[in-house]
C-alpha positions in Angstrom: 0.0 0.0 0.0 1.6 3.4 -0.9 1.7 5.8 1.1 -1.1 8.4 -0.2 -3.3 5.5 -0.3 -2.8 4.7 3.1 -3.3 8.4 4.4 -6.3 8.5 2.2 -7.9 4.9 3.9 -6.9 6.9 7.5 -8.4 9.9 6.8 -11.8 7.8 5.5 -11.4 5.8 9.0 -11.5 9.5 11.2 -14.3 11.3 9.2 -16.5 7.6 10.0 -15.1 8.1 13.8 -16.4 11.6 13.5 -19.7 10.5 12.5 -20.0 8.4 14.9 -19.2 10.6 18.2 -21.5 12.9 16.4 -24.1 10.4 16.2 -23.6 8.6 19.6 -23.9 12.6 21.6 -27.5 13.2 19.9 -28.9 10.5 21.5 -29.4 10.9 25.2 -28.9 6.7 25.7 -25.6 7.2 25.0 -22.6 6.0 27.2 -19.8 8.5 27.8 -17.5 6.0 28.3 -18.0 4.6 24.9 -17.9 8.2 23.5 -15.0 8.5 25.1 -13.2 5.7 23.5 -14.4 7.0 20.4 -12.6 10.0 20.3 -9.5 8.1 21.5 -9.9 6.3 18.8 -10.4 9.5 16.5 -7.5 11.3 17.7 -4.9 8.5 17.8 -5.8 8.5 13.8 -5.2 12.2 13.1 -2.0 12.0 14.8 -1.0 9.1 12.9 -2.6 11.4 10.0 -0.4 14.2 11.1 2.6 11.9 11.6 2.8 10.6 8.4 1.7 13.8 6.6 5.3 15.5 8.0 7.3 12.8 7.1 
């Protein structure tokens, strides 16, 4: 996998994640916990994003 490919399937990975936290703090059933790991999840991708981006 080169490497634009590889940001590009990253970057598709974080905008789902986004839409997900998004999705999961409209509905008042929602766990913090889970939204929590969510944007772990989100931001350990747009500093691997940012990581790659540099090098």
């Amino acid at each position: 996998m080169s490497l634009s490919s590889h940001l590009t399937e990253l970057k598709k990975k974080h905008e789902h994640l986004s839409m997900e936290v998004e999705n999961a703090q409209r509905l008042p059933s929602s766990d913090g916990l889970e939204i929590a790991s969510l944007k772990k999840q989100k931001l350990k991708l747009k500093e691997e994003i940012a990581r790659l981006s540099t090098s």
